[in-house]
C-alpha positions as CSV (number, residue, x, y, z in Angstrom):
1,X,158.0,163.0,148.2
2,X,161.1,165.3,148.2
3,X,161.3,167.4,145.3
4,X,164.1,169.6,143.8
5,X,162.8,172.7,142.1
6,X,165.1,174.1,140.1
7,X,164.4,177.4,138.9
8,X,161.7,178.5,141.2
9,X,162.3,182.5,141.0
10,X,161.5,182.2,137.4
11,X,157.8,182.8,135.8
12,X,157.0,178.8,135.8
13,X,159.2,177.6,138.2
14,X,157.3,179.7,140.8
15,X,153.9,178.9,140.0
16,X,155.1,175.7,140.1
17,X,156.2,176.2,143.6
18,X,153.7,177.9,144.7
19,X,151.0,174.6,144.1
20,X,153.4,172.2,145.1
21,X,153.9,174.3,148.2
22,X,150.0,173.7,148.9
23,X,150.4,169.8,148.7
24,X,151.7,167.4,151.2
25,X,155.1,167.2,149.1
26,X,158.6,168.6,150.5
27,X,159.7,171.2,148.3
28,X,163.4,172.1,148.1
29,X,164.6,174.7,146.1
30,X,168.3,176.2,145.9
31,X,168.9,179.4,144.5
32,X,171.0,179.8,141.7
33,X,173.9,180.6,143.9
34,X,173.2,177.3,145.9
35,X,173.2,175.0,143.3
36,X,175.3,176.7,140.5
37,X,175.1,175.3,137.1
38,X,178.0,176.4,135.9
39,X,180.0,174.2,139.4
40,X,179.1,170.5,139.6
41,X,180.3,170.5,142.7
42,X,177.3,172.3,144.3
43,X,174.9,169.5,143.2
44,X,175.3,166.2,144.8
45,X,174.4,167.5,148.3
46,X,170.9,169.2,147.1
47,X,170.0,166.0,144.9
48,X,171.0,163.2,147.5
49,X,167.9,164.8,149.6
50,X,165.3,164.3,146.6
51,X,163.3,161.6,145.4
52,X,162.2,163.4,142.2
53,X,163.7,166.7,140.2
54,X,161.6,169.4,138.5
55,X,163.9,171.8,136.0
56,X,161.5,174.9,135.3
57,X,165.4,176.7,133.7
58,X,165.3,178.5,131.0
59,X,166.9,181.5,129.5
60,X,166.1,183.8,126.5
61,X,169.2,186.0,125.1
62,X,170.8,187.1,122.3
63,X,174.1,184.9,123.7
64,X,174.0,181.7,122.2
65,X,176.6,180.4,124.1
66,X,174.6,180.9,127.3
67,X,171.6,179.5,126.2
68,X,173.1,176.3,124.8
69,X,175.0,176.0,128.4
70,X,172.1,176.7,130.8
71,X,169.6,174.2,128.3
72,X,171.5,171.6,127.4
73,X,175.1,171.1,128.5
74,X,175.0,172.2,131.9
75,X,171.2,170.4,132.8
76,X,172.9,167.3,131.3
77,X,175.6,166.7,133.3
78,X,173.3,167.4,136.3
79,X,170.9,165.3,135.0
80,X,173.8,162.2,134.9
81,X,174.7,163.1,138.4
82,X,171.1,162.6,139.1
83,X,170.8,159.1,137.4
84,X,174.0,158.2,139.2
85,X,172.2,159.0,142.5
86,X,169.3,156.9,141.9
87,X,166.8,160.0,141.4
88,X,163.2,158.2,140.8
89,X,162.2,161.2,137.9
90,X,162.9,163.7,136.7
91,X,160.5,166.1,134.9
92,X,161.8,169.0,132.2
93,X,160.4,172.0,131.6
94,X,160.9,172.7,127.9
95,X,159.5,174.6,125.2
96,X,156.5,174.1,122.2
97,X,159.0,173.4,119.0
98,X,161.7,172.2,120.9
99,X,163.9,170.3,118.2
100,X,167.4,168.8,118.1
101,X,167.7,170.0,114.4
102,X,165.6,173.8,115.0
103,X,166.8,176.7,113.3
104,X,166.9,178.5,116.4
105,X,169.2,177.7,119.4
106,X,166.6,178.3,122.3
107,X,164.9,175.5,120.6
108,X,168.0,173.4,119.3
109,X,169.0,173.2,123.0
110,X,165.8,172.7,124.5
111,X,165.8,169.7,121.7
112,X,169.0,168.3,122.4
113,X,168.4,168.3,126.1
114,X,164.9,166.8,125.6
115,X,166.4,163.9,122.8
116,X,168.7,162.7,125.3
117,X,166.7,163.0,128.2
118,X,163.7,160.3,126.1
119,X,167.1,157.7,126.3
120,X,168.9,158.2,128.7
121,X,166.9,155.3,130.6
122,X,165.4,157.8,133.2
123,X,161.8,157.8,133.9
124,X,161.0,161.6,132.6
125,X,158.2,163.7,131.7
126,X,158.8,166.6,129.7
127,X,156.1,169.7,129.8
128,X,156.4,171.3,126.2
129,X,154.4,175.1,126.8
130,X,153.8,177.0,123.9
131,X,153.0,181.0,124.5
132,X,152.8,181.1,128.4
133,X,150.5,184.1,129.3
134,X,150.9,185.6,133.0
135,X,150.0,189.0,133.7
136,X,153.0,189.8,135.3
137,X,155.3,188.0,132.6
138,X,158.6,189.7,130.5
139,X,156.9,188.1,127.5
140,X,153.6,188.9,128.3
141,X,154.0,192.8,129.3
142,X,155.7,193.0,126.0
143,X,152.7,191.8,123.9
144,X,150.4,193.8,126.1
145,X,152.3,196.9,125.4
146,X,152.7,196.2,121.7
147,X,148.9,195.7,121.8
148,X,148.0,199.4,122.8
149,X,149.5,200.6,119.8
150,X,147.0,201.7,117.6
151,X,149.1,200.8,114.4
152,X,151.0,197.5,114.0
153,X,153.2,196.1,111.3
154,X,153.9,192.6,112.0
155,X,155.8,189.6,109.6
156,X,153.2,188.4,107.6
157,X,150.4,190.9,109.0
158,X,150.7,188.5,111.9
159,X,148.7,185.4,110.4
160,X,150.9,182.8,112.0
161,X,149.1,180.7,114.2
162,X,149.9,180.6,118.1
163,X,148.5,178.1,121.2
164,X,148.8,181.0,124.2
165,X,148.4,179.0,127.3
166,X,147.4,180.1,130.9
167,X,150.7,179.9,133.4
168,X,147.9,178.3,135.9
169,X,147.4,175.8,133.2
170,X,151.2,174.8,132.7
171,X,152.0,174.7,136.8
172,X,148.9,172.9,137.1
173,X,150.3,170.2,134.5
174,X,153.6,170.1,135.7
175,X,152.3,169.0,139.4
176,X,149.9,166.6,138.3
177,X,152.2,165.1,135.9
178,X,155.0,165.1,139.0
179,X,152.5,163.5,141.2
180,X,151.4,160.7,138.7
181,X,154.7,160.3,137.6
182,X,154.1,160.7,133.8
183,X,156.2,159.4,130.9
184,X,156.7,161.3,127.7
185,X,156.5,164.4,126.0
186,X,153.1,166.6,126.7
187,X,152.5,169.9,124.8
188,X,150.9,172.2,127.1
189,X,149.0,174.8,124.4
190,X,145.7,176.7,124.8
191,X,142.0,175.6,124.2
192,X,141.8,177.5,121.2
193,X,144.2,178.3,117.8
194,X,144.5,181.4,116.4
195,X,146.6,184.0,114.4
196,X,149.1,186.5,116.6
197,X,146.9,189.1,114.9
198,X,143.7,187.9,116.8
199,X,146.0,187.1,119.9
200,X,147.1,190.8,119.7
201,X,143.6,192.1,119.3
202,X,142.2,190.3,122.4
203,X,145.1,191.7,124.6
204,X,143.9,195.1,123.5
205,X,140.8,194.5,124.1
206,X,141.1,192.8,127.1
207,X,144.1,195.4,128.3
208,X,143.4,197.9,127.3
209,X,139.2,197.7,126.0
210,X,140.2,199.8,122.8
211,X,139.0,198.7,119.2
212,X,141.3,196.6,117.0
213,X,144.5,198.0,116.0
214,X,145.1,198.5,112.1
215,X,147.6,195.5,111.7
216,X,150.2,195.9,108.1
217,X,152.3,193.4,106.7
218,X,156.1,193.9,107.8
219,X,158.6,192.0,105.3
220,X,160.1,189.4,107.3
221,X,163.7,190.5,106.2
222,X,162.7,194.6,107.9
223,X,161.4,192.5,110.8
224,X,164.4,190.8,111.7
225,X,166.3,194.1,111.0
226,X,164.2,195.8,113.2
227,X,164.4,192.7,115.9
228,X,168.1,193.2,116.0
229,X,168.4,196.3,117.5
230,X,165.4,195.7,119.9
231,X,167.3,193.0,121.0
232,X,169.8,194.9,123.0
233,X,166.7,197.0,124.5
234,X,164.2,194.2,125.2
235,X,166.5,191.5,127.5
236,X,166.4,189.2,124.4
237,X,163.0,188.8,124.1
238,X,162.7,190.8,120.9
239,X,165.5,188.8,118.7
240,X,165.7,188.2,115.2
241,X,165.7,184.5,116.2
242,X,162.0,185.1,118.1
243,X,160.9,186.2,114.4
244,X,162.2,182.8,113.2
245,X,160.4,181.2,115.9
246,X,156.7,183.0,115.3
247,X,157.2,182.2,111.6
248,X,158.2,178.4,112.4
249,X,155.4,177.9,115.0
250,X,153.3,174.8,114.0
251,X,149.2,173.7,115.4
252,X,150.1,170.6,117.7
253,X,146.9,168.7,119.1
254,X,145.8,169.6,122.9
255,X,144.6,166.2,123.6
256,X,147.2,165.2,125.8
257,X,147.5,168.3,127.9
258,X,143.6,168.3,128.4
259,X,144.2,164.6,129.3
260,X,146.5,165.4,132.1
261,X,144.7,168.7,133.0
262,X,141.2,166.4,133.6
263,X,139.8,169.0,131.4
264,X,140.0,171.3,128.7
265,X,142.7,174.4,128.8
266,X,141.5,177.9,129.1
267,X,141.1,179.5,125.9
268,X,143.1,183.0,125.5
269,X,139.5,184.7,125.8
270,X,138.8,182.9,129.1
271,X,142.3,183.5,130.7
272,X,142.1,187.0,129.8
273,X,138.7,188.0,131.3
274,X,139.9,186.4,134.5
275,X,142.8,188.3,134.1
276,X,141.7,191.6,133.5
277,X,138.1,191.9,134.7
């Protein structure tokens, strides 16, 4: 099978190539200069050579413009142009809490995209990831250095439940759902819930092998205060829509990702050891 990878110098998109690299599959992947979302015209010749598409694009930033553009308008034009050349699937990488109606816009456009995508009458799978932990990520660097900290004052003394999941785990998803073509929506989420608190504890401990942090409650209204000005410090990961996201973050059921896994997702405990030992 020829498959278009778009995205693959990004966090999933490259474990994602780097697996489907090691399987019988043709992998083709354009830079973002070579296929050029914001120029339709640089797509028909990349997707007339593939039988199946894989969009690992995503972007977070404090320009809602560009976000809305790169996760929804711009991936569904392509996506038509797709459909128009017969593509056989087409599998989207979106996002735990991805919602046409979400507060936030990363998620309203990951929601939009994913809404029309379920009728557009294309056979599509859509990988939903929740926390993605890779030693090497933005996101995860950030958390590991917030972690060291010996004092932390987090919105709601950080009781808001998270699902961190292993990047292994979500590439490994993605392929097998590519291979089997899969239908649907699948939440890829860790083996275990728990609070951002006990998430933050286990990174120091794990990190750094320091005792727990002395965690305080922050007042949601300082946090997103605060979150505004690291904004323009942090590439956009640290946003006072990110707050709105932690506080929004709901349990979902791992049943289906373990199903396509063929067994049960690393816990954050497991991923972690493996990660730092």
């Amino acid at each position: 099978m020829n498959i278009l990878l778009l995205g693959s110098s990004g966090l999933i998109g490259a474990a994602v190539h780097t697996k489907l690299s090691a399987t019988a599959h043709t992998v083709i992947a354009p830079t973002s200069t070579e296929l050029d979302f914001q120029r339709p015209d640089t797509w028909a010749a990349w997707l007339q050579q593939a039988d199946a598409l894989v969009n690992c694009v995503g972007v977070m930033s404090a320009n809602s413009d560009l976000m809305h553009a790169v996760q929804c308008a711009a991936p569904q034009a392509l996506y038509q142009q797709a459909q128009s050349a017969g593509m056989g699937y087409v599998l989207q990488v979106s996002a735990l809490g991805a919602d046409a109606h979400a507060k936030t816009v990363f998620l309203r456009s990951k929601g939009l995209l994913d809404a029309w995508l379920l009728t557009s009458g294309l056979n599509v799978g859509i990988v939903r990831p929740s926390l993605v932990f890779a030693k090497t990520g933005r996101s995860s660097r950030l958390f590991v250095r917030m972690a060291k900290l010996p004092q932390l004052w987090l919105p709601d003394a950080g009781r808001m439940a998270v699902q961190p999941v292993a990047l292994d785990d979500v590439a490994t998803a993605v392929v097998t759902m590519l291979q089997n073509r899969h239908l649907g929506v699948v939440n890829a989420v860790g083996g275990e819930v728990l609070s951002l608190a006990a998430y933050l504890t286990l990174l120091r401990q794990h990190a750094w092998q320091q005792a727990p942090a002395h965690i305080h409650a922050l007042p949601v209204s300082w946090a997103k205060c605060a979150a505004g000005v690291l904004q323009h410090v942090s590439s956009g990961l640290i946003t006072p829509a990110s707050i709105d996201m932690l506080l929004a973050s709901k349990v979902v059921d791992m049943g289906d990702f373990a199903r396509v896994l063929g067994r049960q997702p690393q816990t954050p405990a497991q991923f972690l050891q493996a990660a730092y030992s």
